[in-house]
C-alpha positions as CSV (number, residue, x, y, z in Angstrom):
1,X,-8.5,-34.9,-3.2
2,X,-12.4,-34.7,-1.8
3,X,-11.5,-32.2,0.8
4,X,-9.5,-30.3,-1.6
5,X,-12.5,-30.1,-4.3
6,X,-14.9,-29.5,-1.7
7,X,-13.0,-26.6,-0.4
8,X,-13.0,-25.0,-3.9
9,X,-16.5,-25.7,-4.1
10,X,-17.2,-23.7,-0.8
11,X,-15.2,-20.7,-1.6
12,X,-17.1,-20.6,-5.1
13,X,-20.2,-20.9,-3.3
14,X,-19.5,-17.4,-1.1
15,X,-19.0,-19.7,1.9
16,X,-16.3,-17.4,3.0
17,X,-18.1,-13.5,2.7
18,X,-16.4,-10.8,4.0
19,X,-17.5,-7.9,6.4
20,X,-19.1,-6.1,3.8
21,X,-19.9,-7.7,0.5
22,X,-21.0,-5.9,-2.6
23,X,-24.2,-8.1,-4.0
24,X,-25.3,-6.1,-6.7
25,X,-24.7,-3.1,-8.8
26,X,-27.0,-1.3,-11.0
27,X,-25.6,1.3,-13.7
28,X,-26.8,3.6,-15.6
29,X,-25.5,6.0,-18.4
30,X,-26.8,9.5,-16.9
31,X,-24.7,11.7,-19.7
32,X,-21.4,10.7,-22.6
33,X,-19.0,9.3,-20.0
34,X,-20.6,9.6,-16.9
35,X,-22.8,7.0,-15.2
36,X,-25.4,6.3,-11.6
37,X,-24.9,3.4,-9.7
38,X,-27.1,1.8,-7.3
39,X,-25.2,-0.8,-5.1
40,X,-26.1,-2.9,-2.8
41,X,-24.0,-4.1,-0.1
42,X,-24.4,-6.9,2.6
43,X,-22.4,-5.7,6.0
44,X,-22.1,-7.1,9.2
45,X,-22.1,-3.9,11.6
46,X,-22.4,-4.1,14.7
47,X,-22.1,-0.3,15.8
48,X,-20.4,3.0,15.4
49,X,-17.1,1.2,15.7
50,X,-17.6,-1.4,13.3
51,X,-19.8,-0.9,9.8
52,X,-19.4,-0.7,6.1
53,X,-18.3,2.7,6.0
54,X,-17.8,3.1,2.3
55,X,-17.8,2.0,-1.1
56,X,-15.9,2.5,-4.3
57,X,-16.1,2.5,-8.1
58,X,-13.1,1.5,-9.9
59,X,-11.0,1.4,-13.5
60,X,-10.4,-2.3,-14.3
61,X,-6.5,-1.2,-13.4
62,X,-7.7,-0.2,-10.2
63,X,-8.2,3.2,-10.3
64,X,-10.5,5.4,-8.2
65,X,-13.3,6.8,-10.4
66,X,-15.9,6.9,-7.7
67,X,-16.5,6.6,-4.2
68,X,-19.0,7.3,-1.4
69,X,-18.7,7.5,2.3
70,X,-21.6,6.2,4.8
71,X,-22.1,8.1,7.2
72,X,-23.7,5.6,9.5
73,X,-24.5,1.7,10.5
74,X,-26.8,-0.3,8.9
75,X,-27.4,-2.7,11.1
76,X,-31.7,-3.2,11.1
77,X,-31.3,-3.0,7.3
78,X,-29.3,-5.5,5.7
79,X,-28.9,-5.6,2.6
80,X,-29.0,-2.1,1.8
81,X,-28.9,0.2,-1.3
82,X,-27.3,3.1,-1.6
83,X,-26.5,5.7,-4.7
84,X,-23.5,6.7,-6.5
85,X,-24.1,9.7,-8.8
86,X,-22.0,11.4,-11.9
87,X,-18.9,9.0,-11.4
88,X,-16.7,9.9,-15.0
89,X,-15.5,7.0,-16.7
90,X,-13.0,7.8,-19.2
91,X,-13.5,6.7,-22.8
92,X,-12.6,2.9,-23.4
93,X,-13.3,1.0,-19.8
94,X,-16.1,-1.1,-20.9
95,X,-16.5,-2.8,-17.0
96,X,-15.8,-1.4,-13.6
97,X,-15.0,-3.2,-10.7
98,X,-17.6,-2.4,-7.3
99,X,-16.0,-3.0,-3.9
100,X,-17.2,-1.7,-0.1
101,X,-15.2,-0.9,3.1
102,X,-15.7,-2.4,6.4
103,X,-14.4,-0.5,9.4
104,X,-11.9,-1.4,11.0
105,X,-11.9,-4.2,8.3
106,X,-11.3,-2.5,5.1
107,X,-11.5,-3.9,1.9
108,X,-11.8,-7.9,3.0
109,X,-15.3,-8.6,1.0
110,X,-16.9,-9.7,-2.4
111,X,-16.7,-7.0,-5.4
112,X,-18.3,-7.1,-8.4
113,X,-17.4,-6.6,-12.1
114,X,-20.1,-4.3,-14.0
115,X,-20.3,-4.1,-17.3
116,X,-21.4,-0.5,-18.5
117,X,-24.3,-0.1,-20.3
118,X,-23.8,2.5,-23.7
């Protein structure tokens, strides 16, 4: 039962990140329905061949409302921020959910859940 609690306990703790974790996400209202994001994403890249490559903005039904491709590694600047401008959010989605891609990894690391400002 220790082991079992205390592997809970790890995976809570972000003991197991992926390649490219979201960390935080800023939004901002720019205009009715549309919204800036700054996001922040922790990678491990380790080249051309091997770097978060992008990241997304999505309906809490997972939707695409958003998304921006990098065009390069970040590996000497880790974390680091990038911009998401004029993403539409239709009327009624209150949160949205923030993940990045690693490649060749895809999808494999933390997101986060943002709730909109109004």
């Amino acid at each position: 039962m220790r082991w079992f609690l205390f592997g809970i306990a790890l995976a809570c703790s972000g003991a197991w990140a992926g390649e490219a974790d979201v960390i935080d996400v800023k939004a901002r209202r720019s205009a009715p329905g549309t919204y800036d994001f700054d996001i922040t994403v922790k990678s491990v890249d380790k080249g051309w061949e091997y770097y978060a490559d992008a990241f997304e903005v999505l309906a809490p039904d997972g939707k695409l409302l958003g998304r921006r491709i990098l065009l390069h590694p970040h590996e000497t600047e880790q974390p680091f921020t990038r911009d998401l401008y004029g993403v539409k959010i239709p009327a009624g989605i209150e949160r949205v959910i923030v993940r990045a891609r690693h490649k060749p990894k895809g999808y494999d690391g933390k997101t986060l859940s943002v709730t909109l400002p109004k």
